[in-house]
HTML snippet that shows the backbone in 3Dmol.js (N, CA, C, O; Angstrom):
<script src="https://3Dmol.org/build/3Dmol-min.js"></script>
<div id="view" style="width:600px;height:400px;position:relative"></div>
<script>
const pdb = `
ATOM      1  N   UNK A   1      -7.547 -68.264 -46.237  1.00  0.00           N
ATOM      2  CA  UNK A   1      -6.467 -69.115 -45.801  1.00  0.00           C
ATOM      3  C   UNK A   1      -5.137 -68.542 -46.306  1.00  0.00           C
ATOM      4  O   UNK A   1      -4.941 -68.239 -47.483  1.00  0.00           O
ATOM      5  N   UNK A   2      -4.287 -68.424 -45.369  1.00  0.00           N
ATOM      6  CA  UNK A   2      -2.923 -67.636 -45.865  1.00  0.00           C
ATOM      7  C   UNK A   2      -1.931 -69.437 -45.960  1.00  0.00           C
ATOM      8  O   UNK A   2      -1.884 -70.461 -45.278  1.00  0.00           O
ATOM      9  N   UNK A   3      -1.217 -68.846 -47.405  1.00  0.00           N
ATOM     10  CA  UNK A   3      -0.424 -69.928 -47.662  1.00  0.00           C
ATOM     11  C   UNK A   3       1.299 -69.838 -46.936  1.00  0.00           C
ATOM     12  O   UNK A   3       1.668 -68.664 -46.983  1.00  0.00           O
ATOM     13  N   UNK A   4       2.006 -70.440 -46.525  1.00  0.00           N
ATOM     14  CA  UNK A   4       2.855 -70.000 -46.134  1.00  0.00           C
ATOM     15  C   UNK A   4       3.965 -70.703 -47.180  1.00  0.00           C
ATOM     16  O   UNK A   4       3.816 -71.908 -47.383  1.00  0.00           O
ATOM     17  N   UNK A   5       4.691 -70.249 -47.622  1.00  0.00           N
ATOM     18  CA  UNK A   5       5.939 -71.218 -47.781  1.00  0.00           C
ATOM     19  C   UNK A   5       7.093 -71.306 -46.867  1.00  0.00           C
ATOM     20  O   UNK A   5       7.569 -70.378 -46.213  1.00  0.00           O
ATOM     21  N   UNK A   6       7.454 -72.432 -46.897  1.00  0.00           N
ATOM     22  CA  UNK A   6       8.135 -73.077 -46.003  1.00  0.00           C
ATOM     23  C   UNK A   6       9.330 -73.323 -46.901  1.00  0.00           C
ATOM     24  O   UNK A   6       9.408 -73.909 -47.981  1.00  0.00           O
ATOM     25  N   UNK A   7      10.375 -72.621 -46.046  1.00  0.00           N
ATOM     26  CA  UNK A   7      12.222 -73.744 -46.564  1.00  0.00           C
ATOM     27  C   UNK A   7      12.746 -74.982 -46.276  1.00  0.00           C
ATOM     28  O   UNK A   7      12.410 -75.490 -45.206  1.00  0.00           O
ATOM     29  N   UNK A   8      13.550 -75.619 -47.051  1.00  0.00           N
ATOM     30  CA  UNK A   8      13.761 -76.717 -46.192  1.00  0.00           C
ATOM     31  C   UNK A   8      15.569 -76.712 -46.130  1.00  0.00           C
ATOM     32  O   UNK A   8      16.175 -76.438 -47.166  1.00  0.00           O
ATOM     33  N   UNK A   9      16.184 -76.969 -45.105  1.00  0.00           N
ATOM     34  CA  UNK A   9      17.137 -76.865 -44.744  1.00  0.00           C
ATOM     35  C   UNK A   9      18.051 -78.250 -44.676  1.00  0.00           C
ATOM     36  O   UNK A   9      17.486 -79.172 -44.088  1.00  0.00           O
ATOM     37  N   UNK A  10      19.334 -78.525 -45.173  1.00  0.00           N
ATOM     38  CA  UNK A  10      20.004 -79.419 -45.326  1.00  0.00           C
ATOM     39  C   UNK A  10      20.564 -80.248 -43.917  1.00  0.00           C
ATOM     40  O   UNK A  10      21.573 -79.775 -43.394  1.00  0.00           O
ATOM     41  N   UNK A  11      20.168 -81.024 -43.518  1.00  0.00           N
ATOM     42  CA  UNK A  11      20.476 -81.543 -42.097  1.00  0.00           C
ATOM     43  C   UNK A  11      21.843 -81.392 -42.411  1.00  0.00           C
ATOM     44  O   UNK A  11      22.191 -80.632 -41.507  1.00  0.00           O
ATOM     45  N   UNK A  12      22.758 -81.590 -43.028  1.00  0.00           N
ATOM     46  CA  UNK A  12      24.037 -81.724 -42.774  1.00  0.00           C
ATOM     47  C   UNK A  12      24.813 -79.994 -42.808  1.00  0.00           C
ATOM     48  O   UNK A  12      26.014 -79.798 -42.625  1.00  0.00           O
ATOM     49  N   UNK A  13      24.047 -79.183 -43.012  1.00  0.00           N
ATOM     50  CA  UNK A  13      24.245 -78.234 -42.481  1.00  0.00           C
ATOM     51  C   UNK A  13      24.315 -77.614 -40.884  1.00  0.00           C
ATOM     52  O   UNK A  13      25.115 -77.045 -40.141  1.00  0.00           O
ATOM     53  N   UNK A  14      23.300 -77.987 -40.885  1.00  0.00           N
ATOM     54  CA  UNK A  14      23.140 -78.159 -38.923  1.00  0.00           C
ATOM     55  C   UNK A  14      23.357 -79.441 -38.138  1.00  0.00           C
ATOM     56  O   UNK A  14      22.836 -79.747 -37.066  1.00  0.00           O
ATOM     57  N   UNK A  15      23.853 -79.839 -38.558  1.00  0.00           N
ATOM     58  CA  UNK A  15      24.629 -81.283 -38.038  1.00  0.00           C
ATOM     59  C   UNK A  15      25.521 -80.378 -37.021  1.00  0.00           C
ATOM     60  O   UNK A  15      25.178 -80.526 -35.848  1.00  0.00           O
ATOM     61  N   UNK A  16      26.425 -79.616 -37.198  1.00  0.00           N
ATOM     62  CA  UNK A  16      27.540 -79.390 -36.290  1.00  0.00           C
ATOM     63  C   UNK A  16      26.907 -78.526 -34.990  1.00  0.00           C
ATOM     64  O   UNK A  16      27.372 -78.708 -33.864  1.00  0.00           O
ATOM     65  N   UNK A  17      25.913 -77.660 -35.207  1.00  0.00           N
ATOM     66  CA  UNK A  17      25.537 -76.887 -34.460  1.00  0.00           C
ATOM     67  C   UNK A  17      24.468 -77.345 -33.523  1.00  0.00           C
ATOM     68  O   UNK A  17      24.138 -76.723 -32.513  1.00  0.00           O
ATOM     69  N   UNK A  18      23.730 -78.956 -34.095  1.00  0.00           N
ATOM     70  CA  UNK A  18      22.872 -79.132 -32.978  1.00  0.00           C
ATOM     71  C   UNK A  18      23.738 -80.686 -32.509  1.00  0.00           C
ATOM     72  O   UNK A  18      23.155 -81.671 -32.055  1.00  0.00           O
ATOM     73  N   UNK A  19      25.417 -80.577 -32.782  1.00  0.00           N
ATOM     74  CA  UNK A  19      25.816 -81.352 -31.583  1.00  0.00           C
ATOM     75  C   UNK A  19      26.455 -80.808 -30.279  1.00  0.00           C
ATOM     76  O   UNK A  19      26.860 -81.371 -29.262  1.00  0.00           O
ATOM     77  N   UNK A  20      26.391 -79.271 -30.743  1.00  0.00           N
ATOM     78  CA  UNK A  20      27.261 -78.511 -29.653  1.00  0.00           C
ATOM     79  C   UNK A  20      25.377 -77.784 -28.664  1.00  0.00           C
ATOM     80  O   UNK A  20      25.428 -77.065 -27.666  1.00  0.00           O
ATOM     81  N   UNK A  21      24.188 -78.191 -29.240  1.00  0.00           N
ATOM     82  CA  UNK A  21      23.482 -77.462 -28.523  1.00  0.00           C
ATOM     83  C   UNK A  21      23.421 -77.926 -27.140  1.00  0.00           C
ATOM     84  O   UNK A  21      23.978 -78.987 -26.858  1.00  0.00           O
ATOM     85  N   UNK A  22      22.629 -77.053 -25.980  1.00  0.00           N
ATOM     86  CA  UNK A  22      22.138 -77.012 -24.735  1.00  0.00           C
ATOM     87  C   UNK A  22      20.915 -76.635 -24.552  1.00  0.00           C
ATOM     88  O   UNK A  22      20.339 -75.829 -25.282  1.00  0.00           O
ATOM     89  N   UNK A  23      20.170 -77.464 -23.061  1.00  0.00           N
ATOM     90  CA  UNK A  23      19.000 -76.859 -23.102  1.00  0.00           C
ATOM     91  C   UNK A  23      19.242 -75.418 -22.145  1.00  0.00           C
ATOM     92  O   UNK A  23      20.201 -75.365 -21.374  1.00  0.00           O
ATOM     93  N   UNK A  24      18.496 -74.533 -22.250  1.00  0.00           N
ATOM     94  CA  UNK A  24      18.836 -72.988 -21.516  1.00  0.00           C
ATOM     95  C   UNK A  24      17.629 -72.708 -20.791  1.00  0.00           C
ATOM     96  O   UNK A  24      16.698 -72.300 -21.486  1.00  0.00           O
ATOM     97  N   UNK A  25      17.360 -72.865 -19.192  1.00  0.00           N
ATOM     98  CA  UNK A  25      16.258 -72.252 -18.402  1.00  0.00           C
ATOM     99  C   UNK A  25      16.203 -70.926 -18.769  1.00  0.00           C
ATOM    100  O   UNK A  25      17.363 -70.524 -18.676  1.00  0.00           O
ATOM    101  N   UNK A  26      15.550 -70.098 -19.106  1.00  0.00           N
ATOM    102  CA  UNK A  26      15.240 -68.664 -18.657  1.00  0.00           C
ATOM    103  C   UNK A  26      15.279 -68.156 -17.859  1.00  0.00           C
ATOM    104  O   UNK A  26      14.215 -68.279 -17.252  1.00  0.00           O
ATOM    105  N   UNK A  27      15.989 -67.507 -17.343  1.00  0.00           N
ATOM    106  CA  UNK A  27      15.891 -66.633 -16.142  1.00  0.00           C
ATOM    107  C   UNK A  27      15.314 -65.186 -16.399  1.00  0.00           C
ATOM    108  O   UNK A  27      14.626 -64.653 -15.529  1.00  0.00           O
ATOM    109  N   UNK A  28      15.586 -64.562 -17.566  1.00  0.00           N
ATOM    110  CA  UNK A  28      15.555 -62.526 -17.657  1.00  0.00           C
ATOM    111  C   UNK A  28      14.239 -62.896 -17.910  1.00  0.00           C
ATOM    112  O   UNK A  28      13.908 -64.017 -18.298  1.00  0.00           O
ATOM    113  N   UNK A  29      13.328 -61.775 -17.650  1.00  0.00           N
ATOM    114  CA  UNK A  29      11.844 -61.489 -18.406  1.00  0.00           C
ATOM    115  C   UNK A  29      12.086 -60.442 -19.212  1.00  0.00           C
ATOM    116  O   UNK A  29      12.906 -59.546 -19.014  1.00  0.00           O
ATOM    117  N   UNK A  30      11.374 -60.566 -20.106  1.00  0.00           N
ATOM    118  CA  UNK A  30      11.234 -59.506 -21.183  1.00  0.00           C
ATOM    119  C   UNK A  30      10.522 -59.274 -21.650  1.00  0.00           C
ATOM    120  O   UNK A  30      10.006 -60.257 -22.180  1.00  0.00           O
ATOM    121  N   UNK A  31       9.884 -58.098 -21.905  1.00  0.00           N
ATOM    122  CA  UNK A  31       8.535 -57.096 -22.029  1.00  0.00           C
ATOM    123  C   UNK A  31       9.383 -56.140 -23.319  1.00  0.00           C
ATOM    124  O   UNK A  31      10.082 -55.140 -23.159  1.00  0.00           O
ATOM    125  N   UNK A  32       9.120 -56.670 -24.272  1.00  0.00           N
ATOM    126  CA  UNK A  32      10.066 -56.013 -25.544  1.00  0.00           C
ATOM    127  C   UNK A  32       9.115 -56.493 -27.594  1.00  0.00           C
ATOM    128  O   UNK A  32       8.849 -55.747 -28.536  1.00  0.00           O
ATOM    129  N   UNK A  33       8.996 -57.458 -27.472  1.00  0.00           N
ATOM    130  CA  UNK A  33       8.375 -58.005 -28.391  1.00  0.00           C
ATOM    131  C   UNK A  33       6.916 -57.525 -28.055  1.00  0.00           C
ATOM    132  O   UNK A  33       6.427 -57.230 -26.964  1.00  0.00           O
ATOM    133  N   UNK A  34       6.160 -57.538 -29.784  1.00  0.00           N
ATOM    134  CA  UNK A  34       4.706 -56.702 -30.129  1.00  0.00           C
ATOM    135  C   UNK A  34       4.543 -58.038 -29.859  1.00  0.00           C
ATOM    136  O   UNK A  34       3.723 -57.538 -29.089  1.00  0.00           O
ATOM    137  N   UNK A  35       4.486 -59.227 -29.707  1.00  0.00           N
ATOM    138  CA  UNK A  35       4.100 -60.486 -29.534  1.00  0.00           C
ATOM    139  C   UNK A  35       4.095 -61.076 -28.087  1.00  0.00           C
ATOM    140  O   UNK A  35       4.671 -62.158 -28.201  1.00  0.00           O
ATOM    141  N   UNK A  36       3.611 -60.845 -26.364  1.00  0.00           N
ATOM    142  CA  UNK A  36       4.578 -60.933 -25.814  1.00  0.00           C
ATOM    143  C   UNK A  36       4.750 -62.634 -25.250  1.00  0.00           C
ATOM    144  O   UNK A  36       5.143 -62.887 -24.112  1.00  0.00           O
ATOM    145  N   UNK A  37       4.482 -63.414 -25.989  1.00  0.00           N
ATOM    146  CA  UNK A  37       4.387 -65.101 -26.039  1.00  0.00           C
ATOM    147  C   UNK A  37       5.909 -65.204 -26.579  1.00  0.00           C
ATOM    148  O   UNK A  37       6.600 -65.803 -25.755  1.00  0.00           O
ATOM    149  N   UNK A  38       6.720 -64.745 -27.863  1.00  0.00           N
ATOM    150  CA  UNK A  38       8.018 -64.364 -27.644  1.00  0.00           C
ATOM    151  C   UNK A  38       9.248 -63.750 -27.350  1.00  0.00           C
ATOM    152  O   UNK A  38      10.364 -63.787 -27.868  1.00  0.00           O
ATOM    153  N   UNK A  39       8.651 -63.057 -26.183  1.00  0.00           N
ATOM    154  CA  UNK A  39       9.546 -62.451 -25.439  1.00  0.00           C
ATOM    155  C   UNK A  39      10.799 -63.726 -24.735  1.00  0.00           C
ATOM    156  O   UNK A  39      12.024 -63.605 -24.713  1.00  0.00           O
ATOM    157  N   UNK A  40      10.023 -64.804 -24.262  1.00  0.00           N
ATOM    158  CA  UNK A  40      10.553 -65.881 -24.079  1.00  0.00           C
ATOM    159  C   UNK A  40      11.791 -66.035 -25.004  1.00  0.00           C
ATOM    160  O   UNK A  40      12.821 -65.670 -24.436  1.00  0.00           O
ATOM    161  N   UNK A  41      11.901 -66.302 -25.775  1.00  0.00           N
ATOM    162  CA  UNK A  41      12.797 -66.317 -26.821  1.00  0.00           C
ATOM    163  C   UNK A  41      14.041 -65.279 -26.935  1.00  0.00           C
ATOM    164  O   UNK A  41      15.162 -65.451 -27.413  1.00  0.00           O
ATOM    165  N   UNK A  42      13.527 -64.288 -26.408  1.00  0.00           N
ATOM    166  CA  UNK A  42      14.341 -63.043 -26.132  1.00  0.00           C
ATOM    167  C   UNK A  42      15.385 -63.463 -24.663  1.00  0.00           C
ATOM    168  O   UNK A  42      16.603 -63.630 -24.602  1.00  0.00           O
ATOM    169  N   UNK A  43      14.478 -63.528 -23.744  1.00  0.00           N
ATOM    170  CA  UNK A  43      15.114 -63.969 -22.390  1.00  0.00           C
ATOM    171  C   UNK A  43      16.139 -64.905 -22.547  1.00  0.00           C
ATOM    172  O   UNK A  43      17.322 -64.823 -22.213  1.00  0.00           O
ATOM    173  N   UNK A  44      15.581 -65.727 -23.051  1.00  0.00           N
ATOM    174  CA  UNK A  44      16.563 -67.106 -23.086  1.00  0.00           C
ATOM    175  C   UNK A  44      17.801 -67.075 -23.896  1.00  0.00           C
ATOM    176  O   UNK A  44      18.772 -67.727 -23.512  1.00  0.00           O
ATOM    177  N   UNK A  45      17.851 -66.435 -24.891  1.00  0.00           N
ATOM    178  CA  UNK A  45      18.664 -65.627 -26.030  1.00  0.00           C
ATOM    179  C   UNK A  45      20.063 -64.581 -25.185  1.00  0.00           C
ATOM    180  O   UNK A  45      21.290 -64.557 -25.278  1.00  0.00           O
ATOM    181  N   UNK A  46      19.403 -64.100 -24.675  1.00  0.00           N
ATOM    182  CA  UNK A  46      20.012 -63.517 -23.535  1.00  0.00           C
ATOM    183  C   UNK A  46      20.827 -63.721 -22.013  1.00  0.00           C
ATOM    184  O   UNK A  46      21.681 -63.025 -21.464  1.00  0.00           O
ATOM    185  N   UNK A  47      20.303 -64.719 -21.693  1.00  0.00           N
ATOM    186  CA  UNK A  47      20.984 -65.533 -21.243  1.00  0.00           C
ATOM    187  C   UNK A  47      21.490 -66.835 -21.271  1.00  0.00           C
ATOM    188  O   UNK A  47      21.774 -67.470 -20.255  1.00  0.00           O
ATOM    189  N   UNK A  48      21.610 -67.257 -22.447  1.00  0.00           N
ATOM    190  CA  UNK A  48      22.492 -68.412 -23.009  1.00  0.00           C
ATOM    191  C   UNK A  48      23.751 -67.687 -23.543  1.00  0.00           C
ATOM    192  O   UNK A  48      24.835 -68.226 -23.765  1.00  0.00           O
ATOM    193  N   UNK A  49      23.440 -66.381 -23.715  1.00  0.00           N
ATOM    194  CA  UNK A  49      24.572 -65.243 -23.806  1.00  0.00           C
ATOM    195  C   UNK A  49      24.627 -65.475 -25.911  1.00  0.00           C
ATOM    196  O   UNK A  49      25.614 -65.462 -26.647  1.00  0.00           O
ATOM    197  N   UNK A  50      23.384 -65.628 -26.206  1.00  0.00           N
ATOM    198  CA  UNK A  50      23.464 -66.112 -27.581  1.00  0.00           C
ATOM    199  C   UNK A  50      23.811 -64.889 -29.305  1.00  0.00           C
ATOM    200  O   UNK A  50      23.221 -63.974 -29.880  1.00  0.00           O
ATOM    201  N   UNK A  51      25.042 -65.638 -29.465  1.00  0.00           N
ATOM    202  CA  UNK A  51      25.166 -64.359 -30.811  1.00  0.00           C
ATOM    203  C   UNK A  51      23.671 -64.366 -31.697  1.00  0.00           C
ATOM    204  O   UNK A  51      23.123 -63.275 -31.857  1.00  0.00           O
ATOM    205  N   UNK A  52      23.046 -65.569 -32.247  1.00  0.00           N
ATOM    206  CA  UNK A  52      21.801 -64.998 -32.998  1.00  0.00           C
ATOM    207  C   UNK A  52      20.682 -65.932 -32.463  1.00  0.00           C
ATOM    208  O   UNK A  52      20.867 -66.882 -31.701  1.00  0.00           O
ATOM    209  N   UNK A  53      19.395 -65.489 -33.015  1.00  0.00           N
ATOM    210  CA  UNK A  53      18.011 -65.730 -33.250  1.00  0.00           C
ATOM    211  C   UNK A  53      17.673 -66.081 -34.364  1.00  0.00           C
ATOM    212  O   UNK A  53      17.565 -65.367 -35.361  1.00  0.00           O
ATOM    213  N   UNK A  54      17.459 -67.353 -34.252  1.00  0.00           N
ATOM    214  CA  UNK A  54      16.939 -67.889 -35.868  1.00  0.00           C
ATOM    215  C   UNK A  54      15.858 -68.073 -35.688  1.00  0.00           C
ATOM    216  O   UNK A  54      15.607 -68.825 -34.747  1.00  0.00           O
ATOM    217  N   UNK A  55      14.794 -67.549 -36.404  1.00  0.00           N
ATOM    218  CA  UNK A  55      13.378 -66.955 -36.767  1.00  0.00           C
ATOM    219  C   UNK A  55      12.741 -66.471 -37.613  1.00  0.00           C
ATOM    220  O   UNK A  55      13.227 -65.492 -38.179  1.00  0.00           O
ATOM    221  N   UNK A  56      11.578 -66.901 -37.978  1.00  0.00           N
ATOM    222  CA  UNK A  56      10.344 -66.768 -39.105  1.00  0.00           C
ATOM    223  C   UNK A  56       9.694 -66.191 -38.740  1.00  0.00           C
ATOM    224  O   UNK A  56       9.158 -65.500 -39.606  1.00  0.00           O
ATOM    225  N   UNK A  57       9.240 -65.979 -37.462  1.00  0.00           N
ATOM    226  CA  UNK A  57       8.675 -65.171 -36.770  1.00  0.00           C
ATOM    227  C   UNK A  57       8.496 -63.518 -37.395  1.00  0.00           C
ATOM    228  O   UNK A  57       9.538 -62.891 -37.201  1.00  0.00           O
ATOM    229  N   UNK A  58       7.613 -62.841 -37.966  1.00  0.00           N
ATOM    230  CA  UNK A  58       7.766 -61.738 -38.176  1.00  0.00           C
ATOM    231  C   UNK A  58       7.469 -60.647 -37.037  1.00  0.00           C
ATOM    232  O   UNK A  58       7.458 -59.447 -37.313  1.00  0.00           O
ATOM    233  N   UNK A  59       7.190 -61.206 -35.528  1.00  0.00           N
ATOM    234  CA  UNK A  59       7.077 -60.086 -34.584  1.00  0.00           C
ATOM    235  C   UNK A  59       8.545 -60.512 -33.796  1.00  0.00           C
ATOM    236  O   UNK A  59       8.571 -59.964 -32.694  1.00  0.00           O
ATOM    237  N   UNK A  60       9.358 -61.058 -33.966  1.00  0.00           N
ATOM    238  CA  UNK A  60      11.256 -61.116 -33.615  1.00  0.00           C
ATOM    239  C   UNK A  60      11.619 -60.869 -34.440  1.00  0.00           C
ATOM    240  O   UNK A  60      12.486 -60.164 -33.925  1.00  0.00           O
ATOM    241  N   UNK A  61      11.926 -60.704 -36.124  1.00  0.00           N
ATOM    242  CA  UNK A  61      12.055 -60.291 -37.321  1.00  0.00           C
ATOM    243  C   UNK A  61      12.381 -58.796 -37.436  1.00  0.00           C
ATOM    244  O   UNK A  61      13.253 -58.155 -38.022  1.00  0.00           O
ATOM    245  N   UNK A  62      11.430 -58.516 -36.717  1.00  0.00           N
ATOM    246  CA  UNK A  62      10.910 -56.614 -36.922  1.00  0.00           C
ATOM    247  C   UNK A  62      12.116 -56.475 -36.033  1.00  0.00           C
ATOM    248  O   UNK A  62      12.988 -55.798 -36.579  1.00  0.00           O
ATOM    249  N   UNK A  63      12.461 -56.937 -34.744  1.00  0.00           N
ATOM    250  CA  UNK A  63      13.253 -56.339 -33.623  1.00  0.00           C
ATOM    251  C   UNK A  63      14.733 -56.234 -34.286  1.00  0.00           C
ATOM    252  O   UNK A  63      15.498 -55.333 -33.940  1.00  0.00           O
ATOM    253  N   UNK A  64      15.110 -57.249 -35.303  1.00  0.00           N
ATOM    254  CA  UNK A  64      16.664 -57.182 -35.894  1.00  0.00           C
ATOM    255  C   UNK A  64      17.385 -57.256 -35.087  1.00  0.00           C
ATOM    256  O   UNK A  64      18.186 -57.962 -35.699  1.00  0.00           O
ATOM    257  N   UNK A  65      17.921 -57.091 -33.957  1.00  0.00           N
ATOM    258  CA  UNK A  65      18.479 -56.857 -32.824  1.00  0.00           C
ATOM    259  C   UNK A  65      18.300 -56.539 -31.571  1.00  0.00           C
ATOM    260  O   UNK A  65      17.745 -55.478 -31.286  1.00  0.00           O
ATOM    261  N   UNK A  66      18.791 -57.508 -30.503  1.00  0.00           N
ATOM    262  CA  UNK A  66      18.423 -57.222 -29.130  1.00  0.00           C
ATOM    263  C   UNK A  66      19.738 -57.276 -28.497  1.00  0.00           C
ATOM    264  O   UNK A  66      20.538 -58.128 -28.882  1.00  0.00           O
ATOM    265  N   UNK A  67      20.041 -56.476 -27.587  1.00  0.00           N
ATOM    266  CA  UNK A  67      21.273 -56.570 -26.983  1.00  0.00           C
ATOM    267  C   UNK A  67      22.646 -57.177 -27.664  1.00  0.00           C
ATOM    268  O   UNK A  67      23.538 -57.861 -27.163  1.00  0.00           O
ATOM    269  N   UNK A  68      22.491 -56.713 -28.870  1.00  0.00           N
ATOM    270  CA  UNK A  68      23.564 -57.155 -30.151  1.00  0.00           C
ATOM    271  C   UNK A  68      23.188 -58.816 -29.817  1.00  0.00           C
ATOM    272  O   UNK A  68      24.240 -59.259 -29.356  1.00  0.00           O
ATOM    273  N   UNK A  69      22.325 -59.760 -29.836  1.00  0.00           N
ATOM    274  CA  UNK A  69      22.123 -60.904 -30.472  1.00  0.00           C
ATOM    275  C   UNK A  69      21.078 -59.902 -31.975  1.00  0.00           C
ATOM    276  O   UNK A  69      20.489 -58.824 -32.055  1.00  0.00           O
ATOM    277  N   UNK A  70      21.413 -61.274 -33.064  1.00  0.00           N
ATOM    278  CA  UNK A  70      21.433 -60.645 -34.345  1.00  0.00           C
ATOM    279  C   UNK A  70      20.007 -61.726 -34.288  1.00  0.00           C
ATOM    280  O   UNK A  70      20.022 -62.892 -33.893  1.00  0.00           O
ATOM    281  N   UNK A  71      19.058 -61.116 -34.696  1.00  0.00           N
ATOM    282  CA  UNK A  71      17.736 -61.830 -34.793  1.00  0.00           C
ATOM    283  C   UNK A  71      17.583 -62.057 -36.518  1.00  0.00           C
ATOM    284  O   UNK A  71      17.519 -61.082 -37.267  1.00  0.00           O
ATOM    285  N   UNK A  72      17.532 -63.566 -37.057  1.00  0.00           N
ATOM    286  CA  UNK A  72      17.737 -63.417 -38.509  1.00  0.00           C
ATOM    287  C   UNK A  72      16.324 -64.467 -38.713  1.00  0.00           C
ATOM    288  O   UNK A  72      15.510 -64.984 -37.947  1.00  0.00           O
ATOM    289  N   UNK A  73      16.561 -64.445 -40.250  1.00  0.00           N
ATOM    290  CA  UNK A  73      15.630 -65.771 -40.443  1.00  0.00           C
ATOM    291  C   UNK A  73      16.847 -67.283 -41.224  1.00  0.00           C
ATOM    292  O   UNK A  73      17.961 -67.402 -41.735  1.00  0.00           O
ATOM    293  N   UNK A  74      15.950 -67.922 -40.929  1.00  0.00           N
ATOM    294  CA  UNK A  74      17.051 -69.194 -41.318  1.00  0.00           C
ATOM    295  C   UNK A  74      17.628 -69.330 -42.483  1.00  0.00           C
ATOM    296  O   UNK A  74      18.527 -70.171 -42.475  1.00  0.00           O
ATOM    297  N   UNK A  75      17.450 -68.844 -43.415  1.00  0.00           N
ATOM    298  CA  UNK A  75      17.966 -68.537 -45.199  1.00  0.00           C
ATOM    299  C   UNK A  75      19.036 -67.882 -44.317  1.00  0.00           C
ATOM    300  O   UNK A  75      20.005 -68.513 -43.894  1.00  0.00           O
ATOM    301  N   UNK A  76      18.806 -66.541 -44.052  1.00  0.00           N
ATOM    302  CA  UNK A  76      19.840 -65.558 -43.996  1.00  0.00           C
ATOM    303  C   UNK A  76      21.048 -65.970 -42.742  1.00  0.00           C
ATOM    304  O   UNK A  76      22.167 -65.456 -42.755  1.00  0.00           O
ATOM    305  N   UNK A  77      20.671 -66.833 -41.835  1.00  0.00           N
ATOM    306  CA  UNK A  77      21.542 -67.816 -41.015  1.00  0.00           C
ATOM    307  C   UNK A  77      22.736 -68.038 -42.025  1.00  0.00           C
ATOM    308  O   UNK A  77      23.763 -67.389 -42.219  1.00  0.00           O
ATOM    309  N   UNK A  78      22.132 -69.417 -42.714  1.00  0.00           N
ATOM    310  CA  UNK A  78      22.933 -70.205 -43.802  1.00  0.00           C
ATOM    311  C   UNK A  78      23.714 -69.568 -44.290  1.00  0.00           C
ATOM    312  O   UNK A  78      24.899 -69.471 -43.972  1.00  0.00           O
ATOM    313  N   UNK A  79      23.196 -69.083 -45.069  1.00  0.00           N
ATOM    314  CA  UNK A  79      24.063 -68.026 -46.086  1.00  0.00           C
ATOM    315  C   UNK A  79      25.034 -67.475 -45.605  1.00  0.00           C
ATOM    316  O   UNK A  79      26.094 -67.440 -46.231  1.00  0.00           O
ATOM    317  N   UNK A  80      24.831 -66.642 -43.779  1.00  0.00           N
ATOM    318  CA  UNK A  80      26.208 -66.184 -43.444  1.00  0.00           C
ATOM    319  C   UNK A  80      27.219 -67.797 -42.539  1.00  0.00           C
ATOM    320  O   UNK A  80      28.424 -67.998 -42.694  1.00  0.00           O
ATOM    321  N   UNK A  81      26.671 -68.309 -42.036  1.00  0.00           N
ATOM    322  CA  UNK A  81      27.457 -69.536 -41.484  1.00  0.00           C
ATOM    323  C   UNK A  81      27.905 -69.995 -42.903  1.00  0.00           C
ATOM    324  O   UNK A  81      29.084 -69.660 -43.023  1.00  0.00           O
ATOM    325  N   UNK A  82      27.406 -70.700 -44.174  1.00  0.00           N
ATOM    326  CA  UNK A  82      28.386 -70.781 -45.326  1.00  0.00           C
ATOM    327  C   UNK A  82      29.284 -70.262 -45.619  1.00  0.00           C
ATOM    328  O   UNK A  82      30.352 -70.759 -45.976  1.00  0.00           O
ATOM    329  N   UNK A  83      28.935 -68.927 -45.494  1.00  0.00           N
ATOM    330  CA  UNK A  83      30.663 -67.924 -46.239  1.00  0.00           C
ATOM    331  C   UNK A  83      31.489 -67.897 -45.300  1.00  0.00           C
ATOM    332  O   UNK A  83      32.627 -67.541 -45.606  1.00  0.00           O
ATOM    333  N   UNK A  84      31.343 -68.087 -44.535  1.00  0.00           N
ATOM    334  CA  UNK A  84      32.537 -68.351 -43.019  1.00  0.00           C
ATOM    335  C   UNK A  84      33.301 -68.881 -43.119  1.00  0.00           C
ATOM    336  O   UNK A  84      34.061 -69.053 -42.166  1.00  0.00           O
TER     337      UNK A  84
END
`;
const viewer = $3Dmol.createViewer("view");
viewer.addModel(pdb, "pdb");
viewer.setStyle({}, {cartoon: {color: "spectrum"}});
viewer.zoomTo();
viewer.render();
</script>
């Protein structure tokens, strides 16, 4: 059994960002991810025209970058939306 740890994130941190969210159909396909169940994620990323990818995911993780969206994990989100 693999243990995972899990973060937990301050709602009032993302308070501002999930009042400005949208839902985004997919339109692009993408054949890019060793995973290809999130390629989805890629597409949609892409055409929401999105600066990052917030993800735990270690097969979007590995990619670091797709079409300059910045693929991060959610610690490393925070940390740069804080110093802003």
């Amino acid at each position: 059994m693999i243990n995972r740890k899990q973060g937990h994130i301050n709602k009032s941190i993302l308070s501002p960002l999930i009042k400005t969210m949208e839902i985004i159909e997919p339109i692009t396909q993408v054949e890019i991810c060793r995973d290809p169940d999130d390629n989805k994620f890629l597409g949609c990323a892409r055409d929401s025209h999105a600066l990052y990818i917030v993800s735990g995911d270690k097969d979007l993780l590995v990619i670091n970058e797709y079409e300059k969206i910045k693929i991060v994990t959610a610690k490393d989100f925070c940390e740069q939306y804080l110093s802003t």
